[in-house]
N, C-alpha and C positions, 0 to 999 in steps of 0.2 A: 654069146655075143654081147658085148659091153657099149652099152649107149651111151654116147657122148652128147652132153649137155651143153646149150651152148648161153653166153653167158651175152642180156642185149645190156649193149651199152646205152646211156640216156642219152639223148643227143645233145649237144651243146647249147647253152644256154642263148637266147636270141640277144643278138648286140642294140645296146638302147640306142633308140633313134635321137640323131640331134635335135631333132626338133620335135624336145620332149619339156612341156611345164615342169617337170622334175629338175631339167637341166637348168633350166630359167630361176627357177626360185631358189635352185641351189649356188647358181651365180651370186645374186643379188644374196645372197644368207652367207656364203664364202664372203663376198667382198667388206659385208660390214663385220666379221671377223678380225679380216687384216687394217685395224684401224691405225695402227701405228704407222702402216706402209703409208696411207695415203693422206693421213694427217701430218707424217714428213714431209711428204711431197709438195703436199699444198704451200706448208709453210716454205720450203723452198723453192719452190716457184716464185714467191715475194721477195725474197732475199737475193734470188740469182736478178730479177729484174732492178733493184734499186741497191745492187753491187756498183761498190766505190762512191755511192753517193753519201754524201756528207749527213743529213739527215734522215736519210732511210724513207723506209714507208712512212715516215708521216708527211710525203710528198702527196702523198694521195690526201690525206687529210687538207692540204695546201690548197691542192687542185680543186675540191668539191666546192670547200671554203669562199673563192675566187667565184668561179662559177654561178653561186648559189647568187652572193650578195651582188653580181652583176646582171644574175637576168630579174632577182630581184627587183632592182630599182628601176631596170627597163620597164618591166611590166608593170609593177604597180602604179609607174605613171602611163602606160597606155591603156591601163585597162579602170582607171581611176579608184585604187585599192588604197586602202589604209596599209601602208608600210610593216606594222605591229602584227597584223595579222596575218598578211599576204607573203611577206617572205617566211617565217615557217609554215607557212602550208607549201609554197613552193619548196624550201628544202627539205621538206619528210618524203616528200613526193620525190623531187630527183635523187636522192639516195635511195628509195627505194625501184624509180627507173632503174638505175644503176646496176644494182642485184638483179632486175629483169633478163636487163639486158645482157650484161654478163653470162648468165647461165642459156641463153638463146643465140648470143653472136659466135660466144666460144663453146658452146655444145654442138654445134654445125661440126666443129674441126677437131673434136676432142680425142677423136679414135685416129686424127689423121694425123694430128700434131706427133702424138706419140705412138708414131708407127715404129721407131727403134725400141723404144719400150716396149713395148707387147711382141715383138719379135724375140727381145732377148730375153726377155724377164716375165715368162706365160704365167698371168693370175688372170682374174676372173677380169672381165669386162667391167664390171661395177665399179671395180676398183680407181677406174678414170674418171667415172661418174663422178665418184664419193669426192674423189681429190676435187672437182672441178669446184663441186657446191663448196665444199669448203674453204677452199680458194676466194669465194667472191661472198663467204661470209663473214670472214677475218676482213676482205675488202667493206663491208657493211658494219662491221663494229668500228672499222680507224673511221668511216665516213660519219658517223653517228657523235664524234667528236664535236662536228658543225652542229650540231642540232644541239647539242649542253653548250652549246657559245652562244647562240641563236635564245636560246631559253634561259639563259643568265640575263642577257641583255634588256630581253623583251618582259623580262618576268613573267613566263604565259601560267595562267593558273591551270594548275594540274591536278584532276582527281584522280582518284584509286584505280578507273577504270583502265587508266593505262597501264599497267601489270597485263590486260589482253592483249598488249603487243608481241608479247614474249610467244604464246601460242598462234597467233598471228602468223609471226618470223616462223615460226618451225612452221607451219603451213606452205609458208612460201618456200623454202627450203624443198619444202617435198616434192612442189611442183616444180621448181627448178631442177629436181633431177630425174621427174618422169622427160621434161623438156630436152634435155642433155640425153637423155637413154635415145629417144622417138626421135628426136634429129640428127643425133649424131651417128646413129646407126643408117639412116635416106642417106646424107649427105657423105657418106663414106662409099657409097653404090654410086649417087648422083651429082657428082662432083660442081653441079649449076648451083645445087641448094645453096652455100656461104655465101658467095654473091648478092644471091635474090635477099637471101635474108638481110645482109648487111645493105642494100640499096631500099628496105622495106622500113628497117629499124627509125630510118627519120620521119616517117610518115606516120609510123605507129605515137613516135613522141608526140608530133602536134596533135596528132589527133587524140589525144589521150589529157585526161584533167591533171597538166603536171605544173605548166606556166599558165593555164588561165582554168578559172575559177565554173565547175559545170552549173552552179544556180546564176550564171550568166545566161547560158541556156534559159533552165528553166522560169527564171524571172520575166521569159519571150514569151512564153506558152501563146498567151490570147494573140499573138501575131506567126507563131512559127508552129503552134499545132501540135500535131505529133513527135516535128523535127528537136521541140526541145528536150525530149527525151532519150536522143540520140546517144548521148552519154551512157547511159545503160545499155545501151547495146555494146559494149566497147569490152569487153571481161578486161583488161588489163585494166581498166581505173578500181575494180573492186575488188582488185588483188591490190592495191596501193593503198585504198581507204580502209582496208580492213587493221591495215596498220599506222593509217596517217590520221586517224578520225582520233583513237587514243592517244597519240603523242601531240598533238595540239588542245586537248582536251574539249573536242567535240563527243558527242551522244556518239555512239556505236550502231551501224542498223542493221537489223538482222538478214534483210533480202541482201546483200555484199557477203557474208559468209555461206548464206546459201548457195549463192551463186558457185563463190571461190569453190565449195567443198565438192561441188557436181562436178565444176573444171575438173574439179582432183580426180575422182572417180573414175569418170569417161575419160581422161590425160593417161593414169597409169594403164588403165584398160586396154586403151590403142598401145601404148610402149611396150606393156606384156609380152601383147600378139607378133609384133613387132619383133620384141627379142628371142622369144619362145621360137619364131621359124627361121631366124639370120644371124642372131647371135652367135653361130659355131663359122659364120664367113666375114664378119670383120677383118678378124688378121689376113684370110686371103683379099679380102678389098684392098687393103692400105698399103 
């Protein structure tokens, strides 16, 4: 009698869960791969917005230009500022609002703007990120224009120490696309978030050292107490001074990078988590 051997099949390998770190780190590692894709993009996104205009994006340099030297002269005479000084502190600070704000107004909408795109065209999520930040960096170097007009004008003496702005900017950059990842990903489920945030975004401005000078504040201390320190509470001004302190050629101080770099930390941390469990339902959101 001849015994038959029976042969076990292995069973099939387990299917990875989406809502696996694997998935997530390999998004974010895929999308800076396709650098060409989204460093197109970006720039064409500038191009498609100031199509048929006679001088291009350097409208945007136009606009800051205007801007700058009007709330300028407003505030330094209500705030009784030496002109020399006070308007580039005011325009390192609004061009650098500007990049804030950018990567927080339009990170809200990033996934939802380009809902045809991620339908037709499946890359990685990051991919919209990448383009976004870039988008509103290209936007920060034409705005940075003002600021060598600003600095010709005024002659502001400038040490060595300003070379830290450069890692500065890549700083902010980074937070600008944990900000884009963590909001854009709520406000693609929560359709209130763009709203809130764009009716939030003017309140953040005032209340932030961009038009008025924070050792206003502190120059109150023996009448306002604790309240003059209120500026440090605020983390958007020491994401600003970390870059506005060397391009006006003040001291650099180290509790502002501290600060920024913790932002950083706890920022990407919460966006991770965030993308690690919903990342795989944006497209069905949008």
């Amino acid at each position: 009698m001849q015994s038959t051997s029976t042969v076990e099949t292995p069973p099939p390998p387990a299917a990875e869960s989406s809502r696996s770190w694997s998935k997530a780190f390999r998004d974010i590692r895929d999308g800076l791969k396709q650098r060409q894709l989204w460093a197109h993009l970006g720039w064409q996104d500038i191009k498609q917005r100031y199509r048929r205009s006679v001088i291009g994006p350097l409208w945007i340099t136009i606009g800051m230009g205007m801007t700058a030297t009007a709330l300028g002269l407003l505030y330094s005479q209500l705030f009784s500022q030496d002109l020399k000084t006070f308007l580039p502190y005011l325009t390192v600070g609004f061009i650098v609002w500007n990049f804030i704000l950018g990567c927080l107004t339009e990170g809200t909408e990033v996934f939802i703007a380009n809902e045809g795109l991620m339908k037709q065209l499946p890359s990685p999520i990051s991919v919209h990120i990448l383009r976004l930040v870039w988008r509103q960096s290209l936007f920060f170097v034409h705005n940075m224009v003002v600021y060598l007009v600003v600095l010709a004008i005024f002659q502001m003496p400038i040490s060595w120490t300003i070379i830290t702005a450069i890692p500065a900017f890549g700083l902010l950059m980074l937070n600008g696309a944990w900000v884009a990842l963590l909001f854009g990903i709520i406000a693609t489920r929560f359709r209130d978030i763009p709203p809130v945030i764009n009716s939030l975004s003017t309140l953040m401005f005032f209340m932030t050292p961009i038009v008025w000078n924070a050792e206003i504040l502190q120059s109150k201390a023996p009448e306002l107490g604790w309240r003059s320190n209120l500026a440090d509470l605020n983390p958007l001004y020491h994401y600003i001074e970390i870059i506005r302190d060397p391009l006006i050629g003040q001291d650099q101080m180290l509790y502002h990078w501290v600060i920024v770099l913790c932002c950083t930390i706890v920022g990407w941390a919460v966006a991770l988590v965030v993308m690690r469990n919903y990342r795989a339902r944006v497209t069905y959101w949008v």
